[in-house]
N, C-alpha and C positions, 0 to 999 in steps of 0.2 A: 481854866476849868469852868462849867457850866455848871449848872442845876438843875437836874428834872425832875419831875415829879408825875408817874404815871398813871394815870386815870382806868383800874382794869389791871394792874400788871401781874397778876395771875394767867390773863389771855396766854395763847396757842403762839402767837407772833409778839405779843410784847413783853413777858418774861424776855424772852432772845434776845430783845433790841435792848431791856436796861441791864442786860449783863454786858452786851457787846460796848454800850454807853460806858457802864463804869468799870470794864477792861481797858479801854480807851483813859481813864484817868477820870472824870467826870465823878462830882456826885449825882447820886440815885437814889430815889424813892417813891414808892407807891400806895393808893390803894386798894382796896379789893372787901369781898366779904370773906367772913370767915370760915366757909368753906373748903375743906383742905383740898387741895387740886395738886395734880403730882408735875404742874409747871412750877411750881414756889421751891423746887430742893435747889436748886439751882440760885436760885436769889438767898436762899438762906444761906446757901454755903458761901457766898459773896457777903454774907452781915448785910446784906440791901434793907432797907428798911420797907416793914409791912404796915400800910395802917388801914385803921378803919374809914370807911367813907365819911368826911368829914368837912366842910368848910375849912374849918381850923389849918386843915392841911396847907390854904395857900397863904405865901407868903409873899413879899415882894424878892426880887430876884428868880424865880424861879422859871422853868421853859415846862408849858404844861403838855400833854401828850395825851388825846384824848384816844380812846380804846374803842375797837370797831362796831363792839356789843352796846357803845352806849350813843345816845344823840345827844347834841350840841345844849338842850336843856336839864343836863345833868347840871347836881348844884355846885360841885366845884369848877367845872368848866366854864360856868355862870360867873361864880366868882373870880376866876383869873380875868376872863373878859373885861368884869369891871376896874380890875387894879388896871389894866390895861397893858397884861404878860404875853409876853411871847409864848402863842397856843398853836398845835399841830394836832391835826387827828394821826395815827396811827400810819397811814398807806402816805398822807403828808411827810412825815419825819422820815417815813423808810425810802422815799423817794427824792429827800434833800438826801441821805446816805449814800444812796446807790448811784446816784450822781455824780460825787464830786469822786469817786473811786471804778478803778477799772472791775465792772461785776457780769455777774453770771444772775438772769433770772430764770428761776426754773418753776414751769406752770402747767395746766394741766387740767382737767376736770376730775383723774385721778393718779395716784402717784407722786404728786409733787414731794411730801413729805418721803420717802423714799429713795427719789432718786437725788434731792438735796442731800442727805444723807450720803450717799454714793458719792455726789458732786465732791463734800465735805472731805471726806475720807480720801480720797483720791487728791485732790490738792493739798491740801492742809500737809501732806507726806512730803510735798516736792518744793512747795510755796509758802510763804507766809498770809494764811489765810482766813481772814476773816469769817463767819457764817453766823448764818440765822434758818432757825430750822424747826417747820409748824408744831416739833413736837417737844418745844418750849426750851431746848437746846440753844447757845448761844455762845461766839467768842470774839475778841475784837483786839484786834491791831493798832496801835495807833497809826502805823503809815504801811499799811496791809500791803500785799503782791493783787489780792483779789480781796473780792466778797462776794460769795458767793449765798443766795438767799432764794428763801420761795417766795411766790408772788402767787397770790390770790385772785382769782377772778372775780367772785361775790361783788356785787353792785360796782364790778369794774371798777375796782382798788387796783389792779394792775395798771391802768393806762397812768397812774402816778407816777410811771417810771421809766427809766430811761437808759437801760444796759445795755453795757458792749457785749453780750452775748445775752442769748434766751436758749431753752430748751421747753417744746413741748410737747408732752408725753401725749397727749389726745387731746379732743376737743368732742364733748359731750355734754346733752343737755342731764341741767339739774339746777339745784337753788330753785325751782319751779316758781318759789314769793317772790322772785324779783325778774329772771329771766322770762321771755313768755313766751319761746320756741325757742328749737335747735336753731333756726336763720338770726334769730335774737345773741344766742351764744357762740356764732358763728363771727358774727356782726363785731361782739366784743374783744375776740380775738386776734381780728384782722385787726383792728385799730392796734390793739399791743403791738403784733410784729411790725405796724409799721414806724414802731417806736423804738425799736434796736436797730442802734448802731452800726454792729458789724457783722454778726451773723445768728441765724435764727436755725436750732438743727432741732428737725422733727420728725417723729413717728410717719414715716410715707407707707406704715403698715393700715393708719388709722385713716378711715375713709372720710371725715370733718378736715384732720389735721391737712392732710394731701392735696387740700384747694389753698389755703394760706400761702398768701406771695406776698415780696417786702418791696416797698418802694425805692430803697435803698442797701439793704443789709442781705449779703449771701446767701442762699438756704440750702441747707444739708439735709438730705433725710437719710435715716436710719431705721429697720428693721429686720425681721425675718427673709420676706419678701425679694425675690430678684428684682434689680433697675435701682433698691436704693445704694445712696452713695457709700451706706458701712450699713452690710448685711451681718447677721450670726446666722450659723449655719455647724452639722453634725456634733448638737448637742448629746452627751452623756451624763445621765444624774447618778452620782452614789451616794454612799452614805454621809460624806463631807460635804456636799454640793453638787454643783453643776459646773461640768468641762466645756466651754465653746469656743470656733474658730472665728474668729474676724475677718471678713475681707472688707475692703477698700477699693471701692471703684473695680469690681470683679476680680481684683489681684488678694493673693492672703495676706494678709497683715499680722497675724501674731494666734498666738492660745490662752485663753484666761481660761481659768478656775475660780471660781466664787463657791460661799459658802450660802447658794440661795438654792429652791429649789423649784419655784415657780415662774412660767415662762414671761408674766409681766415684770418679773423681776431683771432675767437677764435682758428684756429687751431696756427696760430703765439704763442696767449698765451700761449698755450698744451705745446708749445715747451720751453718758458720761464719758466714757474711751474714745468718742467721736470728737468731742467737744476737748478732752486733752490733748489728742493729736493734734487739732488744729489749733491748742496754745503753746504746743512746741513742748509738751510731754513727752521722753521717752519710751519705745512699747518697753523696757525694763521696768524702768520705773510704775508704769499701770499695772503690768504685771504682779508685780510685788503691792502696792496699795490695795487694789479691786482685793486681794486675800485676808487684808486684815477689815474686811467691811462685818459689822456690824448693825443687826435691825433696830433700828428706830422705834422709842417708846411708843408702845401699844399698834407694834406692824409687827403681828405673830410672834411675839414675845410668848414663849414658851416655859412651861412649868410641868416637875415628872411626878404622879400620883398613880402608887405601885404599877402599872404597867400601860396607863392611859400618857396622855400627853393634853394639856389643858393651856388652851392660845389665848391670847389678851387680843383684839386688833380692832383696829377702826372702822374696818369696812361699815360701810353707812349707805351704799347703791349699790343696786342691784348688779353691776359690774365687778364692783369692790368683791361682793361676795362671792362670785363664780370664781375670783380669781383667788381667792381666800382659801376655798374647798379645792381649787386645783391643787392648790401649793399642799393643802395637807395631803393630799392622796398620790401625788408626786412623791413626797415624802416619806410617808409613812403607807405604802400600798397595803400593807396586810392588817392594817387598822378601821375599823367605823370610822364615822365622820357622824359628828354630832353638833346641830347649828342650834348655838343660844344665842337670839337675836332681838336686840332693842331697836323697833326704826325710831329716829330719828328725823323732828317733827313732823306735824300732820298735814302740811300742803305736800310734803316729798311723800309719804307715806299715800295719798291720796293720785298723786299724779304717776308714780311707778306701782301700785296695789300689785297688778297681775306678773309685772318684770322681778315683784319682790317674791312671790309667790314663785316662778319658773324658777328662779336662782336657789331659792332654799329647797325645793324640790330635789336638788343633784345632793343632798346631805341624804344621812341613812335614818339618822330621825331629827326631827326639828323641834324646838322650848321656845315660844315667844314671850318675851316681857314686853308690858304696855308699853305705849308710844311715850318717846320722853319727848316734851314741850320744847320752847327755848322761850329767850326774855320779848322777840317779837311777837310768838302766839302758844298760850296755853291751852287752846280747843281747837278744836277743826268737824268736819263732815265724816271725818273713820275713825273708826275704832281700831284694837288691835283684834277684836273679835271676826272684821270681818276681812281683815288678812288671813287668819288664822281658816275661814270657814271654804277658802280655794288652796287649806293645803291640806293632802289627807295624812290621817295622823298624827297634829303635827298638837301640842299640847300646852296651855295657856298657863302660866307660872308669873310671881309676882314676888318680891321680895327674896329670905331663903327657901320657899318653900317646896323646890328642886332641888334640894341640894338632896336629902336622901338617893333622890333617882343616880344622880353624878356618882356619889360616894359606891353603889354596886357597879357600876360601868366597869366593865373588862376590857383591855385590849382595844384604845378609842381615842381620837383625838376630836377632841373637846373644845368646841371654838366659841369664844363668846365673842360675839361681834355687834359693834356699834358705837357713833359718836354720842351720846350721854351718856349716862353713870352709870353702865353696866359691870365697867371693869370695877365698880365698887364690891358688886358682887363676886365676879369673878375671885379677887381679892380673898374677900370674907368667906366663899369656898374653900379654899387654901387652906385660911386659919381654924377655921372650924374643922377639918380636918386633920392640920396639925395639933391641935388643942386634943382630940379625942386620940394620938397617938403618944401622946405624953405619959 
């Protein structure tokens, strides 16, 4: 048995890794601020221990794990360095993991969370399956069938790794602070796939992903699209989800039903049923998994207020969000679409201004909240005033101070969208609302 001690373990990927650690048998501990973050249910419910940022924290014996949000002059990282402990950062540790075990990395610019999620669900049914899942989600084997995990692109943490499969959903620029074009995030990508093993299946829908070739490792592509190797094709949505056929190399392969309603979603699945075919999944077996799929904390987590519908989701680019408002109006066609949207930070918020403008444009009214910062910049060159002044009608809110407009909303699905602390609010809508029907 080891001992860790994680630097951050509140984070989106490292919650995951110290529960999958101490399902594994391993002690675990971390720390973090005390900020409640809704990765921590999952550690508590494990008894992992939380502490505060502290020196005190390091001991001898311990394997330290430093967390992606912070640099190497953090003061317990400092301190372990000096006892002279065995120290990982974050995409380090997850790339000694994915290593020594037969895994699945699935990447993306967006969706990764999602179609993990998918991945999860889908094996974990047939196999003994390991996962780690961005939305703080985590479980671990000690001597797994797989593992299945996302992989981040972000200052190219993915090239840490080394999987017998990849999946990837697109390739798109963004992270604009670190990437400095699309041939930049193009660049990053193709080094991954030339890092797997045995096969790489991707979106041959997505005009980035569709130049990626491997030096070594098969490639699949998967999409809507005629010529890929597993097409869908004569989608039906009802009130349960969405029906679609499969083929395979232009021949049929099977029918799924999922309980999704947006078309990034079923092509996510395309990719996951592609990627179990060729581990020697069942089409029954897929069959039966792909139905009991369940969305992923804060991907259109859905809540009923008398006759509206109010979404939690992550969307944070301007893709995210078309594909966000698709899924509600797919859904729910005879409803509004109402975009509550925080960008997240001000170099993305600066570099897509006009892409974030056209996307919330397809919404019936749009609520911006200021731009939420992160720990590498709290200012920038925009404001959220002058997103707001290329959408018309669209209304500047802070705090609760929206919530009255929400609470008269008829017949509307209510999306709050973005990676900072919106779903705080979203939340605290909820409550405020149920508090007044007490």
């Amino acid at each position: 048995m080891n001992k860790y001690h994680f630097i951050g373990i509140k984070g989106s990927g490292m919650s995951p890794m110290a529960q999958i650690l101490h399902d594994m048998g391993h002690y675990v501990q971390g720390s973090d601020v005390d900020t409640y973050f809704f990765t921590q249910k999952k550690l508590e419910e494990r008894n992992i221990k939380i502490l505060p940022h502290s020196i005190d924290n390091i001991k001898e014996g311990l394997i330290v794990i430093l967390g992606n949000a912070f640099k190497e002059n953090q003061e317990e990282y400092i301190k372990a360095k000096e006892l002279g402990l065995q120290t990982y950062t974050y995409s380090e540790m997850l790339g000694q993991l994915s290593d020594k075990l037969k895994s699945i990395a699935i990447t993306g610019a967006h969706g990764k969370t999602t179609t993990t999620t998918m991945a999860s669900t889908l094996f974990k049914d047939n196999k003994d399956t390991s996962y780690l899942i961005g939305d703080g989600s985590g479980f671990g084997f000690k001597n797994p069938d797989l593992f299945v995990f996302e992989a981040c692109e972000y200052y190219r943490h993915f090239l840490h790794y080394k999987p017998t499969y990849a999946i990837v959903t697109n390739v798109d620029f963004d992270h604009p602070d670190y990437f400095k074009s699309e041939d930049d995030v193009l660049d990053a990508f193709q080094n991954f796939v030339d890092n797997v093993k045995d096969t790489v299946v991707y979106c041959g829908d997505d005009r980035l992903a569709s130049k990626l070739k491997s030096k070594s490792a098969k490639m699949v592509s998967y999409g809507f699209n005629d010529n890929n190797d597993y097409q869908a094709k004569n989608l039906v949505t009802n009130e349960l989800g969405t029906e679609f056929e499969v083929y395979k190399e232009g021949s049929y392969f099977g029918t799924f039903n999922m309980p999704v309603f947006g078309l990034h979603e079923v092509s996510n699945a395309l990719a996951v049923i592609a990627l179990g075919d060729i581990e020697g999944l069942t089409l029954s077996q897929m069959q039966i998994s792909v139905k009991n799929y369940k969305n992923a904390s804060r991907r259109f987590t859905e809540y009923k207020y008398k006759d509206n519908i109010i979404v939690d989701d992550y969307a944070h680019h301007p893709k995210e969000i078309v594909a966000t408002i698709n899924t509600a109006r797919r859904k729910y066609k005879d409803k509004e679409v109402v975009a509550v949207f925080q960008p997240h930070t001000f170099t993305r918020t600066e570099a897509f201004l006009e892409d974030f403008a056209d996307s919330l444009k397809q919404a019936d009214l749009v609520y911006l909240y200021p731009i939420f910062g992160s720990a590498r910049e709290q200012k920038g060159n925009v404001t959220i005033e002058d997103l707001q002044n290329i959408i018309p009608k669209s209304r500047l809110v802070d705090g609760e101070n929206s919530f009255k407009d929400f609470e008269n909303m008829k017949n509307s699905v209510i999306l709050f969208m973005g990676a900072g602390d919106i779903n705080k609010y979203q939340q605290r809508f909820l409550e405020t609302v149920l508090e007044k029907t007490l």
